[in-house]
Structures are given as C-alpha cells and as structure tokens.
KEZAVO-515462 format. One record per residue (C-alpha): residue number from 1; residue in three letters; x, y negated, z. Coordinates in steps of 0.05 Angstrom, whole numbers, plus 5000, padded with zeros to 4 digits. Example, Ala and Ser with C-alpha at 12.3 -4.5 7.8 and 13.67 -1.06 7.14 Angstrom:
residues 2
+------+------+------+------+------+
! resi ! resn !    X !    Y !    Z !
+------+------+------+------+------+
!    1 !  ala ! 5246 ! 5090 ! 5156 !
!    2 !  ser ! 5273 ! 5021 ! 5143 !
+------+------+------+------+------+
***
This chain:
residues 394
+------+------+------+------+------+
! resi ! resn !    X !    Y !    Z !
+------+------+------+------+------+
!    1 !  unk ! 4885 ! 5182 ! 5108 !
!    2 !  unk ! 4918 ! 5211 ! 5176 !
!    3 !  unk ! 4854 ! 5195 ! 5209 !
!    4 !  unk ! 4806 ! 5234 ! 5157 !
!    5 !  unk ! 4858 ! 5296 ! 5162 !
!    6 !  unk ! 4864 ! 5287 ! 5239 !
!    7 !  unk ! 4785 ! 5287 ! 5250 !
!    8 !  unk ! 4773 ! 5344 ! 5196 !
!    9 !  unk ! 4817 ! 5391 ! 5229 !
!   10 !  unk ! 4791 ! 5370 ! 5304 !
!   11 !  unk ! 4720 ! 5385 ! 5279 !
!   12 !  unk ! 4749 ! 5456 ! 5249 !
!   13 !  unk ! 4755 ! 5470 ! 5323 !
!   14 !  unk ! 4674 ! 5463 ! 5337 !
!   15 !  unk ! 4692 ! 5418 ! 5402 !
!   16 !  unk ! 4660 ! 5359 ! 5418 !
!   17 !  unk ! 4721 ! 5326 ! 5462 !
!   18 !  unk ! 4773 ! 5342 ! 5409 !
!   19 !  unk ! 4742 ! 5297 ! 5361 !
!   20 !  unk ! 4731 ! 5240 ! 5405 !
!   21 !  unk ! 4805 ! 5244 ! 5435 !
!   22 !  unk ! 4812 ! 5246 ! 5358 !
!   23 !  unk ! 4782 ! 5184 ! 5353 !
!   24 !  unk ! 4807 ! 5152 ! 5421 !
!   25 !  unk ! 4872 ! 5161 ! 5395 !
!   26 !  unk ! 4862 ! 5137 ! 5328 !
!   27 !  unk ! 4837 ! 5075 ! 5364 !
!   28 !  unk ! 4896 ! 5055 ! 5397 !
!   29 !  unk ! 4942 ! 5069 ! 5347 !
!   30 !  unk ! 4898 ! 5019 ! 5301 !
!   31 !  unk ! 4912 ! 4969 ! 5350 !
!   32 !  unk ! 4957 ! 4926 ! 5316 !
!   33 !  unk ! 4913 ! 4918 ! 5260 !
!   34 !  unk ! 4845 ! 4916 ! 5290 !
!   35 !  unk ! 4864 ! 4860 ! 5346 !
!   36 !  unk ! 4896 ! 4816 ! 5287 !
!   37 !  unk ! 4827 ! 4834 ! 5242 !
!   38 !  unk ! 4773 ! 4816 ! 5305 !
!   39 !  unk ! 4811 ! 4756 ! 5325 !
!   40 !  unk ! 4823 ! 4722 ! 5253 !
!   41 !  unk ! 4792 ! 4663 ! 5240 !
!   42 !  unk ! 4741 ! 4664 ! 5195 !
!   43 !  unk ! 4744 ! 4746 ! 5202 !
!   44 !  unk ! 4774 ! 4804 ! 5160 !
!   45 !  unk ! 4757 ! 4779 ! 5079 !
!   46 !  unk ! 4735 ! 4831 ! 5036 !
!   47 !  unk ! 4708 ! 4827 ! 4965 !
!   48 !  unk ! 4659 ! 4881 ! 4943 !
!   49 !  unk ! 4660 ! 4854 ! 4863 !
!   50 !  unk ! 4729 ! 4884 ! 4859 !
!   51 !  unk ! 4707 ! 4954 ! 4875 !
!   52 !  unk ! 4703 ! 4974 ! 4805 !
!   53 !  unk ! 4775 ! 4941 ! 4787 !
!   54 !  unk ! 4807 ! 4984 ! 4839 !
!   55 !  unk ! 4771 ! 5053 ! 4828 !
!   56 !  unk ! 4800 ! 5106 ! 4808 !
!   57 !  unk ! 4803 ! 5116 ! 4731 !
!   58 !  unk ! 4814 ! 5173 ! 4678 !
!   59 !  unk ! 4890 ! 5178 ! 4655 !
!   60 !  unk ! 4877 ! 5257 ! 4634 !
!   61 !  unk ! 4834 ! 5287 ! 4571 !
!   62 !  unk ! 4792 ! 5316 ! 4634 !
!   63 !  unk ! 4755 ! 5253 ! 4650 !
!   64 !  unk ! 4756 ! 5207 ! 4729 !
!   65 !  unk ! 4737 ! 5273 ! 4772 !
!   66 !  unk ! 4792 ! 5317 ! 4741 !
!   67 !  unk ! 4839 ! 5265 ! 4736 !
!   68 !  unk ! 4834 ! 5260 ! 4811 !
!   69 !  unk ! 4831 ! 5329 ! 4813 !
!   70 !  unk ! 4896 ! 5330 ! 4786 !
!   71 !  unk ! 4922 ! 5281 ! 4831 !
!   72 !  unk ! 4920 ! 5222 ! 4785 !
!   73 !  unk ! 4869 ! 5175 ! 4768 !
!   74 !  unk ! 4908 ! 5111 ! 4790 !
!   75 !  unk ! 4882 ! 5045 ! 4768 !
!   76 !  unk ! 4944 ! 5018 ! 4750 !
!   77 !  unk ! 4962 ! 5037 ! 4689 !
!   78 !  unk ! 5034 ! 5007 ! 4696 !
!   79 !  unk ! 5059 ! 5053 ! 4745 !
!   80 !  unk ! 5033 ! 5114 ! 4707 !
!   81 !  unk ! 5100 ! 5158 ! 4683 !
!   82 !  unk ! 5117 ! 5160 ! 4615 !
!   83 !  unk ! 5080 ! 5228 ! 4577 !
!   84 !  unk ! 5036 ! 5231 ! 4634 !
!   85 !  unk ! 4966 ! 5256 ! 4617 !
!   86 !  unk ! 4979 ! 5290 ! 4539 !
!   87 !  unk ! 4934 ! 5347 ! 4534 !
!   88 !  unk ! 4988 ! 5396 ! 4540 !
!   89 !  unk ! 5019 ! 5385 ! 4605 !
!   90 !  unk ! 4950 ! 5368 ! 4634 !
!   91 !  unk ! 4923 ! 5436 ! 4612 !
!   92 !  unk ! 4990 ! 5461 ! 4642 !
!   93 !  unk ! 4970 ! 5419 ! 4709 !
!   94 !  unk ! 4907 ! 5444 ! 4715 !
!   95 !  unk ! 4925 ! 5511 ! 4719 !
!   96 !  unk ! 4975 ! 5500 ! 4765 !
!   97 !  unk ! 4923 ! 5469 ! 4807 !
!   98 !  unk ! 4872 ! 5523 ! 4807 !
!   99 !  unk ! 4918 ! 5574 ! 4823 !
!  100 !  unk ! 4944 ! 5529 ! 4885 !
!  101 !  unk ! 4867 ! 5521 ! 4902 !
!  102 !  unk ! 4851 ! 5597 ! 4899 !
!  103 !  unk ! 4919 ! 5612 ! 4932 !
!  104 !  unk ! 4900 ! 5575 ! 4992 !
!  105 !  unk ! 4833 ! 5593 ! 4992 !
!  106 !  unk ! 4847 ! 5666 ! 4993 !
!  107 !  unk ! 4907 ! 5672 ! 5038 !
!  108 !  unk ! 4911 ! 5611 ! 5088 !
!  109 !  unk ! 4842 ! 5562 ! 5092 !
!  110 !  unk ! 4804 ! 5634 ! 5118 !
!  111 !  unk ! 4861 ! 5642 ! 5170 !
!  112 !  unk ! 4847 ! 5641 ! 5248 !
!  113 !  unk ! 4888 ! 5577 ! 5256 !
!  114 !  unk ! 4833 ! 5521 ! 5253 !
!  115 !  unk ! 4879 ! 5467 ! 5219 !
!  116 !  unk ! 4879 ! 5515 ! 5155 !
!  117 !  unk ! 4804 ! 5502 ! 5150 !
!  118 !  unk ! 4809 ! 5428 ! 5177 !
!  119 !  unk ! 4863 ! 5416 ! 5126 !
!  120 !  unk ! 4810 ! 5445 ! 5067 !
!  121 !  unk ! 4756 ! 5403 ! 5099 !
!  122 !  unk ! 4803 ! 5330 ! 5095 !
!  123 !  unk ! 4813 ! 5352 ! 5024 !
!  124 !  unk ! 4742 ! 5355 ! 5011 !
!  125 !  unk ! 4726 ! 5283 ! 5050 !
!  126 !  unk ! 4795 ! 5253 ! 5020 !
!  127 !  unk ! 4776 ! 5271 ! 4946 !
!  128 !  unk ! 4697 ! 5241 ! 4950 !
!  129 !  unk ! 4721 ! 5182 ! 4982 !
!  130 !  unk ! 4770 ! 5184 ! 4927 !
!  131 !  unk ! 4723 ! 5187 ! 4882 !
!  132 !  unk ! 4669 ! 5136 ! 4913 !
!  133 !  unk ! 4682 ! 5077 ! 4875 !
!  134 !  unk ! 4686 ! 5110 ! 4809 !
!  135 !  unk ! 4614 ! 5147 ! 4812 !
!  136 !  unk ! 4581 ! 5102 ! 4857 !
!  137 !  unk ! 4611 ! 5040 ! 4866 !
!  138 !  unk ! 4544 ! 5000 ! 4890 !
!  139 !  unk ! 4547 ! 5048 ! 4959 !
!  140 !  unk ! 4618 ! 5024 ! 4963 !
!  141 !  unk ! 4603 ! 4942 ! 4950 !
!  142 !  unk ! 4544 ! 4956 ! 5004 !
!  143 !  unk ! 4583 ! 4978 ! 5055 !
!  144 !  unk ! 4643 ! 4922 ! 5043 !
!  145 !  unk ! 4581 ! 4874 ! 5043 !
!  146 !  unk ! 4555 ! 4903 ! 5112 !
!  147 !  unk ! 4632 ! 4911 ! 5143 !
!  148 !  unk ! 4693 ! 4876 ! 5098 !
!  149 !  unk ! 4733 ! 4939 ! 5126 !
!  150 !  unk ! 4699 ! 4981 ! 5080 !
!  151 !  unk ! 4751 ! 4952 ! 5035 !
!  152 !  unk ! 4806 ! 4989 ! 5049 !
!  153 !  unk ! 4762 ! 5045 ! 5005 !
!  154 !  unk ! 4765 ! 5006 ! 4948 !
!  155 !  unk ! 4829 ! 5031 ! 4921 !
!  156 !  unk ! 4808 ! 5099 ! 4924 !
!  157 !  unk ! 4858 ! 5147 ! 4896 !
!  158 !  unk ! 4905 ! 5148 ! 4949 !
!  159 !  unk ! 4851 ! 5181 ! 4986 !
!  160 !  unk ! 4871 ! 5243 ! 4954 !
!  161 !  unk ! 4931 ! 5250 ! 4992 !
!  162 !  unk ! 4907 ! 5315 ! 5027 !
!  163 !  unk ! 4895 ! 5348 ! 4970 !
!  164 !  unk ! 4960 ! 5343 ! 4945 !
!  165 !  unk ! 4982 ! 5374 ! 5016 !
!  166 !  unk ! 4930 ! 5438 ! 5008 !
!  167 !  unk ! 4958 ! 5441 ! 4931 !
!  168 !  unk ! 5030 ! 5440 ! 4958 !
!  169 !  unk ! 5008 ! 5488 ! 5011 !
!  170 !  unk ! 4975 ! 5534 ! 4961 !
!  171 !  unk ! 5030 ! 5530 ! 4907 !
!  172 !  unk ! 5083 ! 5548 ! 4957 !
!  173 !  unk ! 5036 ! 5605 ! 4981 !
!  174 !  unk ! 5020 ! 5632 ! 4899 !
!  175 !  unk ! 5107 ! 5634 ! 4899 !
!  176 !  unk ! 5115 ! 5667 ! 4968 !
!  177 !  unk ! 5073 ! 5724 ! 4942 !
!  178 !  unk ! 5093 ! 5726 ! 4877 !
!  179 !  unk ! 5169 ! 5733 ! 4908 !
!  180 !  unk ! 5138 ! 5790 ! 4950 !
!  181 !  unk ! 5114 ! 5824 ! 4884 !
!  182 !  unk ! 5188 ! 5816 ! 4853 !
!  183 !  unk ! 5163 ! 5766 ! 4806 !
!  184 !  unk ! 5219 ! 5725 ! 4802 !
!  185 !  unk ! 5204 ! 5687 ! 4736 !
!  186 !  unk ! 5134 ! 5662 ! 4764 !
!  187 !  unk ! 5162 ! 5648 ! 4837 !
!  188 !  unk ! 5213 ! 5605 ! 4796 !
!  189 !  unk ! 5168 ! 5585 ! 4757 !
!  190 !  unk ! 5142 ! 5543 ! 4812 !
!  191 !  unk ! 5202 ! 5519 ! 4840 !
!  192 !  unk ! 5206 ! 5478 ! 4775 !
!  193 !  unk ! 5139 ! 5451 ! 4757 !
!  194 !  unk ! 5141 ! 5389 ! 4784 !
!  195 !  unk ! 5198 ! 5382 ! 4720 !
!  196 !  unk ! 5159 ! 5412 ! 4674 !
!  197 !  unk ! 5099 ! 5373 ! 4687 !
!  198 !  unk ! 5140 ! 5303 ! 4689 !
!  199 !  unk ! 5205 ! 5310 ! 4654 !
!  200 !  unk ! 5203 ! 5234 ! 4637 !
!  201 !  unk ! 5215 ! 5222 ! 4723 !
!  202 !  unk ! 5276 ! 5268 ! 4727 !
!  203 !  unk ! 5335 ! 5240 ! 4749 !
!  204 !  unk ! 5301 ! 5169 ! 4765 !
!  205 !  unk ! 5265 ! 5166 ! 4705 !
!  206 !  unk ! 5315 ! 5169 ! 4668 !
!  207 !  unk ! 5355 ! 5120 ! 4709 !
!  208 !  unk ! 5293 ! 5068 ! 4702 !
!  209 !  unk ! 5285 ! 5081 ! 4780 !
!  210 !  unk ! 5341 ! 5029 ! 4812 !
!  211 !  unk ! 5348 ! 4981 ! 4856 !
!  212 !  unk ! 5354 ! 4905 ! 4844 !
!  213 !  unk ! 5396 ! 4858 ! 4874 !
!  214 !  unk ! 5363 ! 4780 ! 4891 !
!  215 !  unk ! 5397 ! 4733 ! 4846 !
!  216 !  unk ! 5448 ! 4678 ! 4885 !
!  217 !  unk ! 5390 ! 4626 ! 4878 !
!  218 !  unk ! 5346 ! 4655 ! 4920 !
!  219 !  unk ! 5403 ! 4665 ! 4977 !
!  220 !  unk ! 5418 ! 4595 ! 4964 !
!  221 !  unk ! 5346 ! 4570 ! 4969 !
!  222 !  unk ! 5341 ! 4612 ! 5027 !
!  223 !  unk ! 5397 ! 4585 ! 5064 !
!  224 !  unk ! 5377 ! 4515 ! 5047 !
!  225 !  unk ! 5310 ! 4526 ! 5080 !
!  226 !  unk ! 5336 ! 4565 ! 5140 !
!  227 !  unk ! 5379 ! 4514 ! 5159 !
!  228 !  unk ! 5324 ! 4454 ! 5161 !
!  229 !  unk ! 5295 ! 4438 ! 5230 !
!  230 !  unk ! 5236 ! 4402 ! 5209 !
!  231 !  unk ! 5170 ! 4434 ! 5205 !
!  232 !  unk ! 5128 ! 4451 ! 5132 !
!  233 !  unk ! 5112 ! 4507 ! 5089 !
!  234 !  unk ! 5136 ! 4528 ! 5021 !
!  235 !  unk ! 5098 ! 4528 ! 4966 !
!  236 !  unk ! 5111 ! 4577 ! 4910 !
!  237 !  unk ! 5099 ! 4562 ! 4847 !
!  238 !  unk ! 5067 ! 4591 ! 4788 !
!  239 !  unk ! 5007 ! 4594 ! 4816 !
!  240 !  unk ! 5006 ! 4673 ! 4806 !
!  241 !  unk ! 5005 ! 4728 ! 4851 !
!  242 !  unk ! 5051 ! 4772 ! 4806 !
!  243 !  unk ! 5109 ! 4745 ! 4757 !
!  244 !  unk ! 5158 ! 4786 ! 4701 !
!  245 !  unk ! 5232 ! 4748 ! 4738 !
!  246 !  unk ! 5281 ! 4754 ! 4681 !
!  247 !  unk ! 5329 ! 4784 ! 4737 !
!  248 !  unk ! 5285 ! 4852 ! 4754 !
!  249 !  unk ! 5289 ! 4864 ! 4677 !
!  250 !  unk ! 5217 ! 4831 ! 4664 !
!  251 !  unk ! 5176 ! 4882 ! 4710 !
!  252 !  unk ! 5116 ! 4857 ! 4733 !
!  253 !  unk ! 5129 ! 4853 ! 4810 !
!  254 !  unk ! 5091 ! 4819 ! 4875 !
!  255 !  unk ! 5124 ! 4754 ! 4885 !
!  256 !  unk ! 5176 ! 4777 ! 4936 !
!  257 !  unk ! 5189 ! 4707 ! 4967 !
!  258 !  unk ! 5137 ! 4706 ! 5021 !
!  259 !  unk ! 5180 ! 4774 ! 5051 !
!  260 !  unk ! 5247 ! 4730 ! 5039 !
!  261 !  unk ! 5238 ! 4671 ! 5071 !
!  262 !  unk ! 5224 ! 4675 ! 5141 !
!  263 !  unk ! 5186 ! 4603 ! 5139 !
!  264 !  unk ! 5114 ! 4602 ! 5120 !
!  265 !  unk ! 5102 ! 4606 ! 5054 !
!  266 !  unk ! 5037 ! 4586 ! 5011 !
!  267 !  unk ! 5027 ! 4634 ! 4955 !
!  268 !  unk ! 4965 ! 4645 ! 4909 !
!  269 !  unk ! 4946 ! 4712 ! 4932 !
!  270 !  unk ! 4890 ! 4732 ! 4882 !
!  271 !  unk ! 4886 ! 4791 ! 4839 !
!  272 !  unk ! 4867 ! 4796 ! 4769 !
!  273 !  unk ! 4853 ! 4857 ! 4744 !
!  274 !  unk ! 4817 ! 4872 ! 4672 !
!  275 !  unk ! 4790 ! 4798 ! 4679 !
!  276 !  unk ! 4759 ! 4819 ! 4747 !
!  277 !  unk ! 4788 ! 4766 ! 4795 !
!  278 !  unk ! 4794 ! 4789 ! 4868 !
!  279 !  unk ! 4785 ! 4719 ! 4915 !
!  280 !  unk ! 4858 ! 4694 ! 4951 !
!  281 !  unk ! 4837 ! 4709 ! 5020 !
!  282 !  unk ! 4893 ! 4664 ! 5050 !
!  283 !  unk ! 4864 ! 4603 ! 5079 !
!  284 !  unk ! 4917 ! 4554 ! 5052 !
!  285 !  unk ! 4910 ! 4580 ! 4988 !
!  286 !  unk ! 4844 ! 4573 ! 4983 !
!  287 !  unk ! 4838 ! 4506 ! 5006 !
!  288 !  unk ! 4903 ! 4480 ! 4953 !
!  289 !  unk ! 4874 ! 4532 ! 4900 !
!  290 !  unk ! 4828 ! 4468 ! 4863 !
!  291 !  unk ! 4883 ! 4417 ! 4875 !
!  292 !  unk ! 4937 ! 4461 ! 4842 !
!  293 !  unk ! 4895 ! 4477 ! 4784 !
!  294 !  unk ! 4864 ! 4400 ! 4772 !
!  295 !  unk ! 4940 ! 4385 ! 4739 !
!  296 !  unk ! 4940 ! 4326 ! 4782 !
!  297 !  unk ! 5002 ! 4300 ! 4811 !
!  298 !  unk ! 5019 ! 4344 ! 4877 !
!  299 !  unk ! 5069 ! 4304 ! 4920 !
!  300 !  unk ! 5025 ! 4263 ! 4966 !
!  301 !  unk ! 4964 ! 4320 ! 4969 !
!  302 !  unk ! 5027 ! 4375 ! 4984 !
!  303 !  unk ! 5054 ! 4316 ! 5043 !
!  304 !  unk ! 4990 ! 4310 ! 5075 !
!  305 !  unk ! 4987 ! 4394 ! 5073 !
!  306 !  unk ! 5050 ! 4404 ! 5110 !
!  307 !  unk ! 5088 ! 4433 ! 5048 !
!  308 !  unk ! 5160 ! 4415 ! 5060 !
!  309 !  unk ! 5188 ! 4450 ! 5008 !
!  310 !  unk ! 5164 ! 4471 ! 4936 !
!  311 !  unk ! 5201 ! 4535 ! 4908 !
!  312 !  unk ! 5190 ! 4542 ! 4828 !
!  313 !  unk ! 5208 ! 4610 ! 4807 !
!  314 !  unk ! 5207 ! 4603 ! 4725 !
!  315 !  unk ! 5259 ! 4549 ! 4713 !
!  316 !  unk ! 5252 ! 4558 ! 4636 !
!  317 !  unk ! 5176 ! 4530 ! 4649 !
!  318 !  unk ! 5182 ! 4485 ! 4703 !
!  319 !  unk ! 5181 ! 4420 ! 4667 !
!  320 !  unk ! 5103 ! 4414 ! 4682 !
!  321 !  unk ! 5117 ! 4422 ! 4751 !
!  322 !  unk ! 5166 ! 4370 ! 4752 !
!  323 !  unk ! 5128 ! 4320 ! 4732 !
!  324 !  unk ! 5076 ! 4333 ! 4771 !
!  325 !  unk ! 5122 ! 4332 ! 4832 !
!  326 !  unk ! 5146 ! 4264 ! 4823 !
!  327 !  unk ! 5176 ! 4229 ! 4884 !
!  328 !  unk ! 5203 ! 4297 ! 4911 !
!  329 !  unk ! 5275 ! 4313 ! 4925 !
!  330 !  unk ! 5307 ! 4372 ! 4882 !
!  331 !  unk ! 5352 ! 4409 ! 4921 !
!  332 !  unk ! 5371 ! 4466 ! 4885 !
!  333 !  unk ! 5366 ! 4473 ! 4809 !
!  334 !  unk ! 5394 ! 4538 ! 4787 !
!  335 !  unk ! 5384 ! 4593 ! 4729 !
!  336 !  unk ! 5329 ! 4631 ! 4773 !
!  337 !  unk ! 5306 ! 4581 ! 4819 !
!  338 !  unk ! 5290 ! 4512 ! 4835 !
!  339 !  unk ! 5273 ! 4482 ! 4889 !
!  340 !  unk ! 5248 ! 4403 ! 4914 !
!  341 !  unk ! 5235 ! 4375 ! 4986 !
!  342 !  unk ! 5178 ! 4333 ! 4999 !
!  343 !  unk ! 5206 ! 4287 ! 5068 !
!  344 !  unk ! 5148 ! 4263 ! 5114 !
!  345 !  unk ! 5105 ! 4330 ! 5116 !
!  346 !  unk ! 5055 ! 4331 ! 5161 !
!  347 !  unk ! 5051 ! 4379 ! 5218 !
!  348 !  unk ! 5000 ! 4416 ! 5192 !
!  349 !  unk ! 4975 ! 4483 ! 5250 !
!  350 !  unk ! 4963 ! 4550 ! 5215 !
!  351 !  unk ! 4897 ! 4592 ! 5243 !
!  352 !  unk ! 4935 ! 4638 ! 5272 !
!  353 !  unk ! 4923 ! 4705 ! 5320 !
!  354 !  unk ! 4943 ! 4691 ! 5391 !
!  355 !  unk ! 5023 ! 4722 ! 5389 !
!  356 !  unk ! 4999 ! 4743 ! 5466 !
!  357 !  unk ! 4946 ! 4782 ! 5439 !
!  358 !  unk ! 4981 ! 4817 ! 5380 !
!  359 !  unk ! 5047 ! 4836 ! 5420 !
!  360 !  unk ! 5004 ! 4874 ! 5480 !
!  361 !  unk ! 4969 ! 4908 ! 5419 !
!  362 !  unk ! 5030 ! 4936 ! 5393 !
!  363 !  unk ! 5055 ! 4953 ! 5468 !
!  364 !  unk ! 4999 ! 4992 ! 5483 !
!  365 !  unk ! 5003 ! 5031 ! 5417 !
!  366 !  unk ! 5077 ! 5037 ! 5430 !
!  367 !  unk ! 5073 ! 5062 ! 5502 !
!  368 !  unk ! 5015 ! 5108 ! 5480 !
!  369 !  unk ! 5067 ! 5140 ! 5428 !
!  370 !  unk ! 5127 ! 5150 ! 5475 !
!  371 !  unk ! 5078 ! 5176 ! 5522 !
!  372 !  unk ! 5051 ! 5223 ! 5473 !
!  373 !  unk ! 5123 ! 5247 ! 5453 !
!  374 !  unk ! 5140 ! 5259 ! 5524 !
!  375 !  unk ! 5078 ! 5289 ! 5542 !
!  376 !  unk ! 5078 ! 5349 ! 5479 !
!  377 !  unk ! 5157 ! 5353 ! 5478 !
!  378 !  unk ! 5153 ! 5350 ! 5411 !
!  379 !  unk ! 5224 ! 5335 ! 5365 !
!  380 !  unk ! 5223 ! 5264 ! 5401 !
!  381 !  unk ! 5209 ! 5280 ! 5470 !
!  382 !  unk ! 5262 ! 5341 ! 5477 !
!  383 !  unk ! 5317 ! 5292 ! 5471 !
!  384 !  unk ! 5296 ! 5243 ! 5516 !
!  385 !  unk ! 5270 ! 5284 ! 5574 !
!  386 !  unk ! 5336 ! 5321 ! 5563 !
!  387 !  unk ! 5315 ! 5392 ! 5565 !
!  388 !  unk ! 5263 ! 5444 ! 5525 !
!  389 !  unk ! 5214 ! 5462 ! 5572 !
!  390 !  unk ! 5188 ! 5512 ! 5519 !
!  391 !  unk ! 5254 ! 5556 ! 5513 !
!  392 !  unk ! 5250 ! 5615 ! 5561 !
!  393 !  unk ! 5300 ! 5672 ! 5557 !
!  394 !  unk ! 5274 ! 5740 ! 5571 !
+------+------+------+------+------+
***
C-alpha cells in the first residue's frame, strides 16, 4: 500500500528518475521479505482458487463497489462492528463520503503540490486493486498462477487504505471551511461522525475491545519446553488453523502458540473459508497433513518426524488424541492445556533460508533507513545529528 501511494505521487511529478528511485527504494526496503521468498525451498506458495474467498464482499445495501467505496467490503464477516451496514447510517456514510471526495477535489487534489494529485491517483490504483478480485477474479488467479506474489492481492480491501487518507483529507478540509463560514454545527458535525456512524465501537465496543491474559498452562507448558535441551518440534493439536479457547471468551482466534513458544512448532496452517480451503503452505504440515487425518496411532510416525513434544489445546476433547498418542509421556495436564513428550525424536533439519542471507538483508534495509533519516533530517535524524540544519534566524 506505501508503495502504490509512493509511486502515484512520484509519477504526479512527470519525472522519470523519481519513480525509479521510487522503486529502488521500495526494493531495498522489501529486502527482508524478498531474500527469504527467492531463497525458500520449494519457492513463495500461492493459491489462486482462494481469490474469490478473500475478495472483497458487500456488507452495505450499495452492493461490493460501494461497499468499498465506503471503506468496507471486508471478507470477514466476524470482524464487521455491530450495526454496521443498516441502510440508515450507510446512506449517512455515503454522504459523508461524497462530500469528503468533492472537498478534496475542489480545494486540495488541483493544488500545485504534486502529492495532492499523487495522493488522488493511489486512491484510484488502491480502490481497483481493491476491487480486482471481486469483478474479475480470473485476471487475479492468472497472475498468482504466472507469479505466487500476486497473492498478496488476494485479500483486496485493505487496498483501500488511501482512500480512506484522501476521505480523511477531504473531510477535514469540508470542516476547515465550514469553520471559516461560522458554521459551527456542520464543522462539529464532523468532528463526531466517526460516532455517529459506529456508535456500537465507542468506548471499546462497548468494553468488548480488551486484552487477554494467557492462562498459567500455557506459561507452564512453555517453561517445560524452554527448559529441555534436546532437539524436536511441537506439534499442535487440533489439527485447525483457528480455535474458540474457552479462556479468550470463545472468539475465534489464530492459534497463538507458534508466536509463544520460541521452539519450532508444527501447526496446520490452512484456511477454510465458505468451504473454500486455502492449501497449508508449511512444508511439515503438509507432509504430516494425511498421517494426522488417517486416525492412526501417531507416536512412532511423530518420533521418526522429530516432534518432541505434542501440545493439545482442547482438553475437554482430547481423549482421541490420547489414545492415539499411546507410548508418550504427559507432562502437563491442566484445565487449558496438555501436553506429552515423545523421548527418542529424531533430528529431523527444517528447509530453512540461510540466517547469513536474511540478517545482511535486514542490514542493508536498516542502514538504508538510518541513512535516509540522516540524509533528509527528518524527526529522526535531527536528534541524532544533534542540530537542525533547516532552522535559520533572520
């Protein structure tokens, strides 16, 4: 999204060497992710069947185009706000919106400064890619079939991310000049209609927004697993990418345990959505995915796989996984957790990226930024070259 917005506004300027310093830059600070995605084994995965799972979708009377328009169309209907979408506050929405759109049209995108236009022009790029997989999803599976980075288009709606900034823009602009005009009510008026549009997110959502804490059997497990010098991976179990815990108040949530446990961990990582399946794109997983599913017993297969430890998240249904685990060591049975130890795991190599190769990645990106910094004296760079070099006093 920051590279659409950066090349729109370089190309506002008509110059040729903007845009490809543009895109230099872009380059390196991609780094970190395109050195890990070229060097992969087996390449970047990317599934173009799933392109009409993850495009956008109508949650407004005014159909996929308006409801992007609007700045909604998200797939997931789960993480909609309560309300969202009646016909009255999406009327109300729209309005909103068109005024922000002429506002900026009339007093900022004709301006002489060229990231006004560039700005209008990501907004126009952001919202068709936004809207790509909804109106013509075949172009979209074509190009994931010719590149799998096409993919990161598939879940389009972010992509609209620079409309929201010209709407913002545009609002702000429709109250600055209604202040001028001593309208007051209408200048107010704005100030509040992000909570007239979405009362049901005020204050939290009603206190619905909150953090969670991790419940003492995952410390527990965690500690136990730290503390063991012999090699293996977890396996998590079910064999579900997402899960309702009883202890996050039964929201559906990414398994969180691969980002707590700082040993590998072997997780089914694909994505149903509206019976569309989107392929696990872990090795690992893929090559346990049959075994898992068979209902045959586990312990030997998981030895000679280099699974040391099997973490079962759903105590209430883990007597099927118990049996099937036969021979393995529980060491941790609690209310939210339980966990067994498989001794004699083979040492079983992940594919992984050369470390070398992915730490001089991120060095060069993170030189290239402090140079950058230094180099513009922006916010950064004033305090650590220890002077302005822009104040003068006349």
């Amino acid at each position: 999204m920051s590279g659409i917005t950066a090349l729109a506004v370089a190309a506002a300027r008509r110059r040729g060497a903007g845009v490809l310093r543009v895109v230099a830059a872009l380059a390196v600070l991609s780094l970190p992710w395109l050195v890990p995605g070229l060097l992969r084994a087996g390449g970047v995965p990317g599934d173009g069947s799933a392109v009409e799972a993850f495009a956008a979708r109508a949650d407004t009377p005014f159909g996929t185009l308006g409801s992007l328009l609007l700045l909604g169309g998200v797939w997931n209907g789960e993480t909609v706000p309560a309300a969202y979408g009646n016909a009255v506050t999406s009327g109300v929405w729209l309005a909103v919106v068109l005024v922000a759109l002429f506002a900026y049209g009339r007093w900022c995108a004709n301006a002489d400064a060229p990231w006004k236009r560039g700005l209008a022009g990501a907004a126009a790029v952001g919202f068709a890619v936004a809207a790509l997989g909804a109106v013509a999803a075949p172009v979209l599976e074509g190009l994931i079939g010719l590149w799998s980075g096409f993919s990161v288009f598939r879940d389009g709606q972010q992509y609209a991310a620079p409309l929201a900034v010209v709407v913002a823009v545009g609002l702000g602009l429709a109250a600055d000049r209604a202040a001028q005009a001593r309208l007051d009510a209408v200048a107010a008026g704005a100030v509040l209609t992000p909570l007239v549009l979405l009362p049901s997110l005020a204050w939290g959502a009603a206190g619905e927004l909150r953090a969670v804490d991790y419940p003492d059997d995952w410390a527990r497990a965690r500690d136990i697993v730290h503390a063991d010098e012999q090699p293996g991976a977890v396996l998590l179990l079910p064999w579900a990418a997402y899960r309702s815990p009883q202890w996050n108040h039964g929201r559906r949530v990414l398994d969180p345990l691969p980002r707590y446990l700082h040993r590998r961990v072997i997780a089914n990582d694909a994505v149903t959505v509206d019976g569309t399946t989107v392929a696990a794109e872990d090795p690992r997983t893929v090559r346990l995915d049959p075994l898992i599913r068979s209902g045959a017993p586990l312990t030997e297969a998981l030895r000679r796989e280099g699974v040391r430890y099997v973490a079962v998240d759903d105590p209430a249904n883990a007597g099927p996984q118990e049996r099937r685990l036969a021979g393995a060591e529980v060491v941790l049975r609690g209310r939210d957790l339980v966990l067994y130890r498989i001794e004699g795991a083979a040492d079983v190599p992940d594919e992984r990226v050369p470390t070398a190769a992915v730490a001089g990645a991120w060095i060069v990106t993170g030189i290239a930024i402090v140079w950058s910094c230094l180099g513009s004296a922006i916010t950064l760079g004033t305090p650590l070259l220890g002077r302005n070099p822009r104040r003068r006093v006349d």
